[in-house]
mmCIF entry with sequence, helices, sheets and N, C-alpha, C, O atoms, coordinates in Angstrom:
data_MODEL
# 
_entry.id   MODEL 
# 
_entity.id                         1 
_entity.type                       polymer 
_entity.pdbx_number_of_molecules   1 
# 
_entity_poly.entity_id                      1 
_entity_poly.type                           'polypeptide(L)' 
_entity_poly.nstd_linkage                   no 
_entity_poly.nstd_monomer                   no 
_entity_poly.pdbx_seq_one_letter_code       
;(UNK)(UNK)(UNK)(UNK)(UNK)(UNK)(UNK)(UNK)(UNK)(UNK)(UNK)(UNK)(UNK)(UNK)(UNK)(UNK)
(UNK)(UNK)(UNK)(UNK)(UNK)(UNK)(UNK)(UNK)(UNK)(UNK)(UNK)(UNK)(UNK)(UNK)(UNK)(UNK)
(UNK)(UNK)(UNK)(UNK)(UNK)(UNK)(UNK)(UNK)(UNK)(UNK)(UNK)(UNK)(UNK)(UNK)(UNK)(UNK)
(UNK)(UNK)(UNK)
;
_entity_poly.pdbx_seq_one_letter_code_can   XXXXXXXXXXXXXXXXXXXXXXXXXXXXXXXXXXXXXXXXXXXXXXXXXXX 
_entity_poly.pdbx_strand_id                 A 
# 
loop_
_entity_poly_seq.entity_id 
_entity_poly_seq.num 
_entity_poly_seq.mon_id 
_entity_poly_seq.hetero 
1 1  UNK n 
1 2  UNK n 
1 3  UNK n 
1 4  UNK n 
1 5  UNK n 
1 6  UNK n 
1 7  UNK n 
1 8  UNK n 
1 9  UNK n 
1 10 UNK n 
1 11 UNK n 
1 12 UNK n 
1 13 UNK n 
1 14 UNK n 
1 15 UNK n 
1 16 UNK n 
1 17 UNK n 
1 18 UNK n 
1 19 UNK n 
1 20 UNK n 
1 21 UNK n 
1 22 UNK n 
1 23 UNK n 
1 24 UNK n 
1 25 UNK n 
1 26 UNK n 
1 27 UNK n 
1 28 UNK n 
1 29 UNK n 
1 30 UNK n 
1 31 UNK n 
1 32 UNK n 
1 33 UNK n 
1 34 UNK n 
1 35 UNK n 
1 36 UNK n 
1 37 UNK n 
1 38 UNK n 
1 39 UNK n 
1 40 UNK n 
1 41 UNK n 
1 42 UNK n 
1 43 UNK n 
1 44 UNK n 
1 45 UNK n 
1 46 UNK n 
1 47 UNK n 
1 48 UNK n 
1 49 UNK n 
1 50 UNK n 
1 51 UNK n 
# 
_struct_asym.id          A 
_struct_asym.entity_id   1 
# 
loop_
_struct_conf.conf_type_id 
_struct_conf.id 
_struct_conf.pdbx_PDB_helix_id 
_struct_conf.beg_label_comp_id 
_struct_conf.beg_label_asym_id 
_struct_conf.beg_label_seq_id 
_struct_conf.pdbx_beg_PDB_ins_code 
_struct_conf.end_label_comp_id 
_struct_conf.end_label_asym_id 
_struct_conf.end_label_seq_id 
_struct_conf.pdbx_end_PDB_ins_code 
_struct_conf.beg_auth_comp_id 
_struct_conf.beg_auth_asym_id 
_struct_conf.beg_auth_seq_id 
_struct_conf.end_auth_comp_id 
_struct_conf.end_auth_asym_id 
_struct_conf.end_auth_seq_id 
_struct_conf.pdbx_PDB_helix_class 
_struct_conf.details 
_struct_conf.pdbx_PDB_helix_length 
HELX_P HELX_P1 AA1 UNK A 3  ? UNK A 14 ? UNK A 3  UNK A 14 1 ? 12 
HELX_P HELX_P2 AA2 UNK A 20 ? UNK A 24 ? UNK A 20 UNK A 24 1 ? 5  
HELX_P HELX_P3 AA3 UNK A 26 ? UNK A 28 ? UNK A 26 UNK A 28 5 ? 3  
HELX_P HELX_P4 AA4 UNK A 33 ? UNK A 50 ? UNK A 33 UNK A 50 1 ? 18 
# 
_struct_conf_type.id          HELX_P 
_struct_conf_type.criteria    ? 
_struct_conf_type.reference   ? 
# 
loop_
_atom_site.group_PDB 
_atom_site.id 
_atom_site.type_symbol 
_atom_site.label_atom_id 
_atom_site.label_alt_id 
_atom_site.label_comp_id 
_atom_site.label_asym_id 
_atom_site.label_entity_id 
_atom_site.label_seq_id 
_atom_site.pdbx_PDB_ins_code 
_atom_site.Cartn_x 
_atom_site.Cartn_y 
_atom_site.Cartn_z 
_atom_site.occupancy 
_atom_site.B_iso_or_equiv 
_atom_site.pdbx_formal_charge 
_atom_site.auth_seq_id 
_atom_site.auth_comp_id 
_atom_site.auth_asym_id 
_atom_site.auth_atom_id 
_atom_site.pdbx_PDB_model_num 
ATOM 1   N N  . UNK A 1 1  ? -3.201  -7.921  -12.994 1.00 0.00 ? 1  UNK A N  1 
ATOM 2   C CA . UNK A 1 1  ? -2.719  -7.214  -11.821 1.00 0.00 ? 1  UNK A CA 1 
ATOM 3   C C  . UNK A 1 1  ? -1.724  -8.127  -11.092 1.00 0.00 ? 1  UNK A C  1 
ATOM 4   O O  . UNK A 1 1  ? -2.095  -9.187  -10.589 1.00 0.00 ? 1  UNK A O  1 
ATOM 5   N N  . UNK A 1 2  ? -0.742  -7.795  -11.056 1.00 0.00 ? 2  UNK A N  1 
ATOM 6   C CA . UNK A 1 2  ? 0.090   -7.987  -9.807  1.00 0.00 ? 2  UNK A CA 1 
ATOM 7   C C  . UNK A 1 2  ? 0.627   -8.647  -8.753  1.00 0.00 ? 2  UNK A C  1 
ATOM 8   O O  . UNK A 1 2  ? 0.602   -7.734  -7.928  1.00 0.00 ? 2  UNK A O  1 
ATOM 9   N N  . UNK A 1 3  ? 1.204   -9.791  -8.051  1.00 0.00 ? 3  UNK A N  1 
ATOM 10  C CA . UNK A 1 3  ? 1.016   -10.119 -6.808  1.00 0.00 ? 3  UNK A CA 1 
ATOM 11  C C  . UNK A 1 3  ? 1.247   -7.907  -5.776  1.00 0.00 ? 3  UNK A C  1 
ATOM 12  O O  . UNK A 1 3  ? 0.514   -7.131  -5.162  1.00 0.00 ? 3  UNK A O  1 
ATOM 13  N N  . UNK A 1 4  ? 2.451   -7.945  -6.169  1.00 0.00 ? 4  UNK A N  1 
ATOM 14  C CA . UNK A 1 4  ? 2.513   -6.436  -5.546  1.00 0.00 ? 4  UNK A CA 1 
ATOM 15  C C  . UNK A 1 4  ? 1.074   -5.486  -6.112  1.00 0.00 ? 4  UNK A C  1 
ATOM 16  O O  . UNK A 1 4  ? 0.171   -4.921  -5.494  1.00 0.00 ? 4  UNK A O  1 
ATOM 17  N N  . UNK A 1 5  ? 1.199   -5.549  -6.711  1.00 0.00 ? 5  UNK A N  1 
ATOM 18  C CA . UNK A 1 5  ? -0.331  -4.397  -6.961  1.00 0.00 ? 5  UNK A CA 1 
ATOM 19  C C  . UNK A 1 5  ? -1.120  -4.586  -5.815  1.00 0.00 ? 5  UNK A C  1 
ATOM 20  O O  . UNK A 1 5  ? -1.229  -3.720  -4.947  1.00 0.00 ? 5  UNK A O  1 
ATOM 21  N N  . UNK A 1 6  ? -1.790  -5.908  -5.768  1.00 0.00 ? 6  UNK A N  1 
ATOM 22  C CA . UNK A 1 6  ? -2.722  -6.546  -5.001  1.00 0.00 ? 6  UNK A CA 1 
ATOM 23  C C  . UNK A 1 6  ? -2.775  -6.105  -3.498  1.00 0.00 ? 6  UNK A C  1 
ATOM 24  O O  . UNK A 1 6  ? -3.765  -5.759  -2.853  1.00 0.00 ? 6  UNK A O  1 
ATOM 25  N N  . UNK A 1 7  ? -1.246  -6.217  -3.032  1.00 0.00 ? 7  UNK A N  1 
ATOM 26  C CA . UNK A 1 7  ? -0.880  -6.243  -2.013  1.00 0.00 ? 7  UNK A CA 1 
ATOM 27  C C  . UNK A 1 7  ? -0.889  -4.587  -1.557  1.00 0.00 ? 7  UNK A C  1 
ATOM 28  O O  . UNK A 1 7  ? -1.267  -4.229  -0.441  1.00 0.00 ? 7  UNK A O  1 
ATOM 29  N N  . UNK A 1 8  ? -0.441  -3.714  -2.538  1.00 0.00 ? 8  UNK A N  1 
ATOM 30  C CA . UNK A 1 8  ? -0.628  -2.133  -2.580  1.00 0.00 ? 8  UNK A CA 1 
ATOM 31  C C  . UNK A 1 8  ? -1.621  -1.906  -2.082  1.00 0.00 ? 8  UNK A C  1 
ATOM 32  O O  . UNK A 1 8  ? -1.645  -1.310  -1.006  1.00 0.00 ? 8  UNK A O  1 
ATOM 33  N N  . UNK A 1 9  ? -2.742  -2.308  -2.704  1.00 0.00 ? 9  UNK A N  1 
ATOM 34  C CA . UNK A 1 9  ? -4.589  -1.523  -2.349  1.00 0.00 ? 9  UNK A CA 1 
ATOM 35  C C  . UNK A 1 9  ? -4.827  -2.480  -0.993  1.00 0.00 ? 9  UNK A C  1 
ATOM 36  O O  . UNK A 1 9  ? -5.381  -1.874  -0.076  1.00 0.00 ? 9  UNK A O  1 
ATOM 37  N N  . UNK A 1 10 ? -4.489  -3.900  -0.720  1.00 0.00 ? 10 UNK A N  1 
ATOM 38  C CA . UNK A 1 10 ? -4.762  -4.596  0.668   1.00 0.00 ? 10 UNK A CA 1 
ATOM 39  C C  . UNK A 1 10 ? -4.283  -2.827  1.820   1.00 0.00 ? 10 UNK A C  1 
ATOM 40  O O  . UNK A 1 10 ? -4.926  -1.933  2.370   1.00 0.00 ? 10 UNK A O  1 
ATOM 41  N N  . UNK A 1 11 ? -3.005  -3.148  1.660   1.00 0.00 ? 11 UNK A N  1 
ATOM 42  C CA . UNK A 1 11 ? -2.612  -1.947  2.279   1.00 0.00 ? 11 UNK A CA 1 
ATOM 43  C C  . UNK A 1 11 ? -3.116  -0.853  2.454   1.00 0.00 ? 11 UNK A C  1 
ATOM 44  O O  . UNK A 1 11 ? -3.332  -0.455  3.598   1.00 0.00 ? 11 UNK A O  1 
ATOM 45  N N  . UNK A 1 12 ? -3.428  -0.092  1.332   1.00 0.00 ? 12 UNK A N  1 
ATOM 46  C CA . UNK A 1 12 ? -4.184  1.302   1.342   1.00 0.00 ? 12 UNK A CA 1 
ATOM 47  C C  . UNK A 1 12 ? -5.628  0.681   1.366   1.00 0.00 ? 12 UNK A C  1 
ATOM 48  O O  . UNK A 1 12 ? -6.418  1.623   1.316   1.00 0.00 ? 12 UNK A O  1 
ATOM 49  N N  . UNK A 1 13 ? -6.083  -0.134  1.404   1.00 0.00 ? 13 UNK A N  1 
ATOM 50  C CA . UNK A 1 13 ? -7.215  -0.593  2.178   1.00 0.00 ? 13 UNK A CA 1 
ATOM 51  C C  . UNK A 1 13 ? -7.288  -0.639  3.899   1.00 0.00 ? 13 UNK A C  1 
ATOM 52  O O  . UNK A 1 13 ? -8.215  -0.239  4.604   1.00 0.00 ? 13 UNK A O  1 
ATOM 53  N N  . UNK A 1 14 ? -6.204  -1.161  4.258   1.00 0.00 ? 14 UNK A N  1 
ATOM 54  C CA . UNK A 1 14 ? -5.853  -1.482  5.994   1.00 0.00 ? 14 UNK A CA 1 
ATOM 55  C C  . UNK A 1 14 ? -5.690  0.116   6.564   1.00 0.00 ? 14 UNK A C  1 
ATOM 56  O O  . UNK A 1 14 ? -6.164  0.618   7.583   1.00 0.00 ? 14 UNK A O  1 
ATOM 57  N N  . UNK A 1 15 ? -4.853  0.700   5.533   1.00 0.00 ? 15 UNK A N  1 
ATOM 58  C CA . UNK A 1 15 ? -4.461  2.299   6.282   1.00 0.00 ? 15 UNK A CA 1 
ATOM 59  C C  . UNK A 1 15 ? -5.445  3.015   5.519   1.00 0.00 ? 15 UNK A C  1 
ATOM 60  O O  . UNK A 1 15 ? -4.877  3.945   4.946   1.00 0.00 ? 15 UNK A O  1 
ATOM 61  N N  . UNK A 1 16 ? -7.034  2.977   5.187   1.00 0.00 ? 16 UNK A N  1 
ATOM 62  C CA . UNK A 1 16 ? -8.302  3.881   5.105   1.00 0.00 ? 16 UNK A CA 1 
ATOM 63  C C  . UNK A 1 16 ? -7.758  4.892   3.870   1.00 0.00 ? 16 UNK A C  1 
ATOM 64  O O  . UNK A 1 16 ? -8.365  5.938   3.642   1.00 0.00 ? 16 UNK A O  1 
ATOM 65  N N  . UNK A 1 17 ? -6.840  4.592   3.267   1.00 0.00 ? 17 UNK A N  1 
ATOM 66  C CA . UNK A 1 17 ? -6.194  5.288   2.243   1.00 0.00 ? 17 UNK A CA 1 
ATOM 67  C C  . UNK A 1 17 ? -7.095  4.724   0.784   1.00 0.00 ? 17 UNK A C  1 
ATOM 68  O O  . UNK A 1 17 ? -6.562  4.931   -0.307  1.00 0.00 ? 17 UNK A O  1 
ATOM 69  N N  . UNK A 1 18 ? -7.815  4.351   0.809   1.00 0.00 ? 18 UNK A N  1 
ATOM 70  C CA . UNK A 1 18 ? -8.494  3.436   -0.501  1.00 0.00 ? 18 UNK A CA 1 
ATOM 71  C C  . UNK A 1 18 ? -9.407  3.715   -1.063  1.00 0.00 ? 18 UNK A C  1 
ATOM 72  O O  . UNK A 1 18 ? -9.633  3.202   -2.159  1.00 0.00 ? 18 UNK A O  1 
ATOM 73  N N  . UNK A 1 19 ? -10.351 4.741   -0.430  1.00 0.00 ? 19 UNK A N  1 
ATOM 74  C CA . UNK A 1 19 ? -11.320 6.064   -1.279  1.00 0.00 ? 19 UNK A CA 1 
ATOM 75  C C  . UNK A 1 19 ? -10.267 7.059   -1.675  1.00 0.00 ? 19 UNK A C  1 
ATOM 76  O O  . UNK A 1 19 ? -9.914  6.964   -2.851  1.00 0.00 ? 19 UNK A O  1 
ATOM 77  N N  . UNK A 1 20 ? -9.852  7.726   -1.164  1.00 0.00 ? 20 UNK A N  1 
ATOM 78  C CA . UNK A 1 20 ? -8.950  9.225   -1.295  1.00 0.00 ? 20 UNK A CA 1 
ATOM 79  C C  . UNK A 1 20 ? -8.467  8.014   -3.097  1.00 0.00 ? 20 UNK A C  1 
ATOM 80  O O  . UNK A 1 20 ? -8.867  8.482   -4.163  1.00 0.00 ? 20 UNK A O  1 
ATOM 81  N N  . UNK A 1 21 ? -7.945  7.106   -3.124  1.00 0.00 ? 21 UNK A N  1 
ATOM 82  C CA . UNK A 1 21 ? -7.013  7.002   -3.978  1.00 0.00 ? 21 UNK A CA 1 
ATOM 83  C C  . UNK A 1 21 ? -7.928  6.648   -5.426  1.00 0.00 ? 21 UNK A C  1 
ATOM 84  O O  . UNK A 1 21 ? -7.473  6.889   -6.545  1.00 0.00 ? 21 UNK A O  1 
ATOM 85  N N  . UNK A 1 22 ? -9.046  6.145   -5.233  1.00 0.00 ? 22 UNK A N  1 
ATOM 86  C CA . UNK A 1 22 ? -10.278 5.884   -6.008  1.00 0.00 ? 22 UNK A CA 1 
ATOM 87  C C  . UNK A 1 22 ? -10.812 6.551   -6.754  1.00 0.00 ? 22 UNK A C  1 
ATOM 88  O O  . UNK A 1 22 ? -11.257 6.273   -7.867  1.00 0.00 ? 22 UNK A O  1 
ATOM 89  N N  . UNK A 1 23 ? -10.811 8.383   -5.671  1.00 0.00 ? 23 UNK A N  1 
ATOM 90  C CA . UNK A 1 23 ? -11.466 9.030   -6.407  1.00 0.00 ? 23 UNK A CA 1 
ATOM 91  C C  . UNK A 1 23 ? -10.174 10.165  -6.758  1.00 0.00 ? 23 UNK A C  1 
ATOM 92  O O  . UNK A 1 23 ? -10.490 10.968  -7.635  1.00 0.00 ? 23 UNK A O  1 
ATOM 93  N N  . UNK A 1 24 ? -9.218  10.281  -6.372  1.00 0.00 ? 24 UNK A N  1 
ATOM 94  C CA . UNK A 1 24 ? -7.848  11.210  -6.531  1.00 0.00 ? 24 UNK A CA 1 
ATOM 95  C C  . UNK A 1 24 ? -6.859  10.797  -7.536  1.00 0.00 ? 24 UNK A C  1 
ATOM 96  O O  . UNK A 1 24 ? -6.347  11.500  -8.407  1.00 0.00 ? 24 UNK A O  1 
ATOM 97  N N  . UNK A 1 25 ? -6.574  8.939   -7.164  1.00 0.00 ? 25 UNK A N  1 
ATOM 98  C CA . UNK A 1 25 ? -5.800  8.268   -7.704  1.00 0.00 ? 25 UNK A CA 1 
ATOM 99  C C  . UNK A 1 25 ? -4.574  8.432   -7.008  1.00 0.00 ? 25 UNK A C  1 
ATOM 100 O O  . UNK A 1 25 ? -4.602  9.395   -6.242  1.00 0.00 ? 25 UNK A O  1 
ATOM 101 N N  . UNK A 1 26 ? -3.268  7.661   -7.034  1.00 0.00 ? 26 UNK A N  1 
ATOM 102 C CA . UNK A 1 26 ? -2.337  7.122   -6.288  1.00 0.00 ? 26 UNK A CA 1 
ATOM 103 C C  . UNK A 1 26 ? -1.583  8.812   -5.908  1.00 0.00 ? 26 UNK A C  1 
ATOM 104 O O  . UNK A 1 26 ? -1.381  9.221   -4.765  1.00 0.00 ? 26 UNK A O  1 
ATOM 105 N N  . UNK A 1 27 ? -1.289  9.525   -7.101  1.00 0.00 ? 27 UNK A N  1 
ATOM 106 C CA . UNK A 1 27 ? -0.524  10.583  -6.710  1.00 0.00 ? 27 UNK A CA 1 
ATOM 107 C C  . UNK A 1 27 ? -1.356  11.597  -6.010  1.00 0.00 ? 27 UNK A C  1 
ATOM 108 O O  . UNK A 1 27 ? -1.050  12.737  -6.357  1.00 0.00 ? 27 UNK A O  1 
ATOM 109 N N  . UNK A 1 28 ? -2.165  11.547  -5.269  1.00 0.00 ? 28 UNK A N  1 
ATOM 110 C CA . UNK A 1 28 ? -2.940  12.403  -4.257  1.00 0.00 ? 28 UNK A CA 1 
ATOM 111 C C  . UNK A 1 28 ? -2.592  12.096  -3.181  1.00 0.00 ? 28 UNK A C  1 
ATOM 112 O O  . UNK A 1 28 ? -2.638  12.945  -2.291  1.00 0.00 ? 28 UNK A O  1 
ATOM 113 N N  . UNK A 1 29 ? -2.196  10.969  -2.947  1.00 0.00 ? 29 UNK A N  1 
ATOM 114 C CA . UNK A 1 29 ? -0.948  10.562  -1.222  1.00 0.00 ? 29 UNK A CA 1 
ATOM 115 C C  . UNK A 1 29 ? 0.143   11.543  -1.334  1.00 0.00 ? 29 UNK A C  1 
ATOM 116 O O  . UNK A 1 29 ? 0.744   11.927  -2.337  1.00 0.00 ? 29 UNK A O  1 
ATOM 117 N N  . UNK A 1 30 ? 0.274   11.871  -0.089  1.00 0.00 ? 30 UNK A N  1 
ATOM 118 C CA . UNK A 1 30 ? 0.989   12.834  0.750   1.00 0.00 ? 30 UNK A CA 1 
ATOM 119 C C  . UNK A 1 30 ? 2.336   12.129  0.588   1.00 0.00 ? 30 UNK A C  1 
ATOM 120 O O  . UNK A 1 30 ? 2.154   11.168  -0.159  1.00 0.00 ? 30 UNK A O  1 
ATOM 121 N N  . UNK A 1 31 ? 3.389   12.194  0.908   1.00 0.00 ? 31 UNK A N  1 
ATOM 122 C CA . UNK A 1 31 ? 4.659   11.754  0.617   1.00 0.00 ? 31 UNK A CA 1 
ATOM 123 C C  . UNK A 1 31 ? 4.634   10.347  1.756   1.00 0.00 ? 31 UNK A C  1 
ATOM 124 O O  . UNK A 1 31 ? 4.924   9.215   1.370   1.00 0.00 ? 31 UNK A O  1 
ATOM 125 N N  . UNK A 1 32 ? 4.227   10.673  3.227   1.00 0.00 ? 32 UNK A N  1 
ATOM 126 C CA . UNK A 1 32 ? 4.195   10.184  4.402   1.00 0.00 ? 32 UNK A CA 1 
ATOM 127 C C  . UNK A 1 32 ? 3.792   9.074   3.815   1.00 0.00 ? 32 UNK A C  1 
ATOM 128 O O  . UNK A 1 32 ? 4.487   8.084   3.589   1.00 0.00 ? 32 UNK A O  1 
ATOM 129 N N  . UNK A 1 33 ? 2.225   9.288   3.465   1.00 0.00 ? 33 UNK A N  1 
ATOM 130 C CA . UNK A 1 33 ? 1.264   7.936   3.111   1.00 0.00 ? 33 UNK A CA 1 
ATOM 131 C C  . UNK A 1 33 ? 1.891   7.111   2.512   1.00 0.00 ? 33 UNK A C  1 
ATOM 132 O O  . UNK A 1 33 ? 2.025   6.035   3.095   1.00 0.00 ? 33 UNK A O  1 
ATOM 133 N N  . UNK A 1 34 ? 2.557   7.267   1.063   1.00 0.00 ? 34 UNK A N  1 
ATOM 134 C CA . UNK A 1 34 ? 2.947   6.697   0.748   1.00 0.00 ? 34 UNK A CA 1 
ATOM 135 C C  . UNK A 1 34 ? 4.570   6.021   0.931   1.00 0.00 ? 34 UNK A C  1 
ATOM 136 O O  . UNK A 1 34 ? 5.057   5.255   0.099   1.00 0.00 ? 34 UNK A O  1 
ATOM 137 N N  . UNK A 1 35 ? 5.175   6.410   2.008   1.00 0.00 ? 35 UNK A N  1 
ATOM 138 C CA . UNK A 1 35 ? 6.230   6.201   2.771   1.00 0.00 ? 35 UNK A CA 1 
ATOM 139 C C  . UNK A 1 35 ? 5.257   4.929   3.395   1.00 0.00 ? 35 UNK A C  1 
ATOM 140 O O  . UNK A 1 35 ? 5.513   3.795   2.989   1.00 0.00 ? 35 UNK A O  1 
ATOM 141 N N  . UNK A 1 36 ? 4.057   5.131   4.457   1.00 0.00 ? 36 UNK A N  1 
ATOM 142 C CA . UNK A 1 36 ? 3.656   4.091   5.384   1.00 0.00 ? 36 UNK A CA 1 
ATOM 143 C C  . UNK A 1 36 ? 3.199   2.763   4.527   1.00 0.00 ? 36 UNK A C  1 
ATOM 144 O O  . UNK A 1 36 ? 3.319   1.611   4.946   1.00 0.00 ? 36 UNK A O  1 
ATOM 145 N N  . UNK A 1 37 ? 2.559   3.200   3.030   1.00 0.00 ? 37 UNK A N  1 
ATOM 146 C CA . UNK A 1 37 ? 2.639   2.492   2.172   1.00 0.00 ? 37 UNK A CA 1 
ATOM 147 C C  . UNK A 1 37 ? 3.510   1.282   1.906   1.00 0.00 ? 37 UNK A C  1 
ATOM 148 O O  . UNK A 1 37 ? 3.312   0.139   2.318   1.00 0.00 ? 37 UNK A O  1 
ATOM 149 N N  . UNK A 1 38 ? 4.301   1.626   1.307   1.00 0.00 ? 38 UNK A N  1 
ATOM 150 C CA . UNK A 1 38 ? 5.812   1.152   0.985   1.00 0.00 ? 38 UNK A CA 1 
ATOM 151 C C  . UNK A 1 38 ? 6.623   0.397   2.120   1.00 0.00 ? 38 UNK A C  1 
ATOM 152 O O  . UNK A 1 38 ? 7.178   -0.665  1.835   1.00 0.00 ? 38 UNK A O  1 
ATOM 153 N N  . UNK A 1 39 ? 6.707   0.936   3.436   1.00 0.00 ? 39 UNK A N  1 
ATOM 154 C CA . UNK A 1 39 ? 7.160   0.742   4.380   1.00 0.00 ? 39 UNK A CA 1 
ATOM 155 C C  . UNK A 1 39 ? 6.206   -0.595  4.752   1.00 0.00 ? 39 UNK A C  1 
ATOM 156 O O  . UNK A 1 39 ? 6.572   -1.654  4.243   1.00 0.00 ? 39 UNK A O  1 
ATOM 157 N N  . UNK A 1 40 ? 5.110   -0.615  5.531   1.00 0.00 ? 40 UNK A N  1 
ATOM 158 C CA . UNK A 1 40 ? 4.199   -1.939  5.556   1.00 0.00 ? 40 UNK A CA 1 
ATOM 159 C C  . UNK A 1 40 ? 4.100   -2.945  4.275   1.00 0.00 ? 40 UNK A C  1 
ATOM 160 O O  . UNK A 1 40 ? 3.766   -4.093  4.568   1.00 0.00 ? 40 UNK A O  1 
ATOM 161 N N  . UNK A 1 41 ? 4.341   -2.677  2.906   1.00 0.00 ? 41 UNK A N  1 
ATOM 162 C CA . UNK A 1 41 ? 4.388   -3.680  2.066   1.00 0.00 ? 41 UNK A CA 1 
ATOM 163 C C  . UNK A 1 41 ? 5.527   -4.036  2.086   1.00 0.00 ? 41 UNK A C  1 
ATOM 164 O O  . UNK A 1 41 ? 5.433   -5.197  1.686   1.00 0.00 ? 41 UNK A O  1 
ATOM 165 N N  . UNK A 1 42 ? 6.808   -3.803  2.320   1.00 0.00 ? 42 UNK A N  1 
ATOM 166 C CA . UNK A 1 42 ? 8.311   -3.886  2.795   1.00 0.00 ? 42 UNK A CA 1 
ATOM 167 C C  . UNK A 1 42 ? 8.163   -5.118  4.056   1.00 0.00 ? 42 UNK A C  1 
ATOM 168 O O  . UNK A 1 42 ? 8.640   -6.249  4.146   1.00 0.00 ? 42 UNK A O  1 
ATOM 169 N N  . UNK A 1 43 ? 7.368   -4.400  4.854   1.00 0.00 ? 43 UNK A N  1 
ATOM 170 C CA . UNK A 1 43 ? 7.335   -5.656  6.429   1.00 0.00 ? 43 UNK A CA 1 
ATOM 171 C C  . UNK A 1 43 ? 6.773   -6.745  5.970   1.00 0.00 ? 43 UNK A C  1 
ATOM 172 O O  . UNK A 1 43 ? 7.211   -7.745  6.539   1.00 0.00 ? 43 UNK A O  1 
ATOM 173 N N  . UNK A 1 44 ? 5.708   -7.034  4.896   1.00 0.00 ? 44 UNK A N  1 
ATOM 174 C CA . UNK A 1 44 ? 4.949   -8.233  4.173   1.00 0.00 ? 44 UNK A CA 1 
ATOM 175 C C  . UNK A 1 44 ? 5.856   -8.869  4.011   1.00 0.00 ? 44 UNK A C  1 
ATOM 176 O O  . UNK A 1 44 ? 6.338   -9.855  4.570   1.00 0.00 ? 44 UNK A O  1 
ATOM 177 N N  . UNK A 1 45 ? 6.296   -7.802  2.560   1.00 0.00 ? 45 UNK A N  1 
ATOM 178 C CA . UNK A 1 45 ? 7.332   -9.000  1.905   1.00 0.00 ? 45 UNK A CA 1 
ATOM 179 C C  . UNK A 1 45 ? 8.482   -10.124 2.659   1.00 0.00 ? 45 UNK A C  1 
ATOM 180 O O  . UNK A 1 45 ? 8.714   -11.314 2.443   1.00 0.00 ? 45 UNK A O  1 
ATOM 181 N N  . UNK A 1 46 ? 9.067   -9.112  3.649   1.00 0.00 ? 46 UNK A N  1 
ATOM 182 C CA . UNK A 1 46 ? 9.822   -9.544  4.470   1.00 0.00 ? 46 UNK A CA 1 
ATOM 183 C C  . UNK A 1 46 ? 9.342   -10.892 5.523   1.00 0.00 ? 46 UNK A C  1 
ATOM 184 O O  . UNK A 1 46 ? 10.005  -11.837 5.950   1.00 0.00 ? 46 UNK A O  1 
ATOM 185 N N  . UNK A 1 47 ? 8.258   -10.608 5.669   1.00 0.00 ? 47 UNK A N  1 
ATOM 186 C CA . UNK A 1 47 ? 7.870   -11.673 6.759   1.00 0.00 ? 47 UNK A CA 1 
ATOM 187 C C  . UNK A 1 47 ? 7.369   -12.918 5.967   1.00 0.00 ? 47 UNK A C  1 
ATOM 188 O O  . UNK A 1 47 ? 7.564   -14.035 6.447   1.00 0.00 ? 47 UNK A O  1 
ATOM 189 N N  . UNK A 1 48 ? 6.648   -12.751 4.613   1.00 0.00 ? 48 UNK A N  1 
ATOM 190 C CA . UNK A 1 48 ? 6.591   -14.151 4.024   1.00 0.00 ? 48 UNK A CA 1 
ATOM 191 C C  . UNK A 1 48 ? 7.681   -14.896 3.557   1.00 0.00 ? 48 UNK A C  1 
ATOM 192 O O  . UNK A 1 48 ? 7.805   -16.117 3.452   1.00 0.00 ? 48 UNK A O  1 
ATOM 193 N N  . UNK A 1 49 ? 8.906   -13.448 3.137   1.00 0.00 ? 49 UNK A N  1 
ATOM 194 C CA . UNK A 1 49 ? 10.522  -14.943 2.677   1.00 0.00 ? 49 UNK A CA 1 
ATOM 195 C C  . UNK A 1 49 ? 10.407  -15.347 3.821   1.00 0.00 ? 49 UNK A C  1 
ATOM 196 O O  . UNK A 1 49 ? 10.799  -16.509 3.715   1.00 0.00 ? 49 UNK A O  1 
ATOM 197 N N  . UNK A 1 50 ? 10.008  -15.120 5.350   1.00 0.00 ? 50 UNK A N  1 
ATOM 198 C CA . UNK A 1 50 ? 10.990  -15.754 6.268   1.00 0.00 ? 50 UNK A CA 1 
ATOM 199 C C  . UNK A 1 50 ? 10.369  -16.977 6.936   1.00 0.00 ? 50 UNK A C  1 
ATOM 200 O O  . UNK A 1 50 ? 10.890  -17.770 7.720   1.00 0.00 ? 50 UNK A O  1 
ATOM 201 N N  . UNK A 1 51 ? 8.647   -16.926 6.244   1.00 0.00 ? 51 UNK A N  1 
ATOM 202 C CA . UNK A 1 51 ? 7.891   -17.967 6.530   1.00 0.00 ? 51 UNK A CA 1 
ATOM 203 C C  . UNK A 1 51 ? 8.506   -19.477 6.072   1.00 0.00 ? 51 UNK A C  1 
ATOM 204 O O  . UNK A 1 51 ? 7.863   -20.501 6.302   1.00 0.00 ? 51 UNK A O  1 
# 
């Protein structure tokens, strides 16, 4: 797995998104979710280059 994988489920762990996806799997997120998804692993990435 991943450094990004890892960081995916942290996320959909933080935003309560992490059963629905367990028992649905990833394409059962709503477009949004996975916009807020993407979007917060985007602010990660960003804030550790700048560490």
């Amino acid at each position: 797995m991943s450094d990004r994988d890892i960081m995916k489920i942290e996320t959909a762990r933080e935003l309560g998104l992490w059963e629905q996806i367990q028992s649905d799997g990833w394409e059962s997120l709503t477009n949004a979710e996975c916009g807020r998804v993407g979007g917060i692993m985007g602010k990660k990435i960003k804030d550790l280059k700048t560490r």
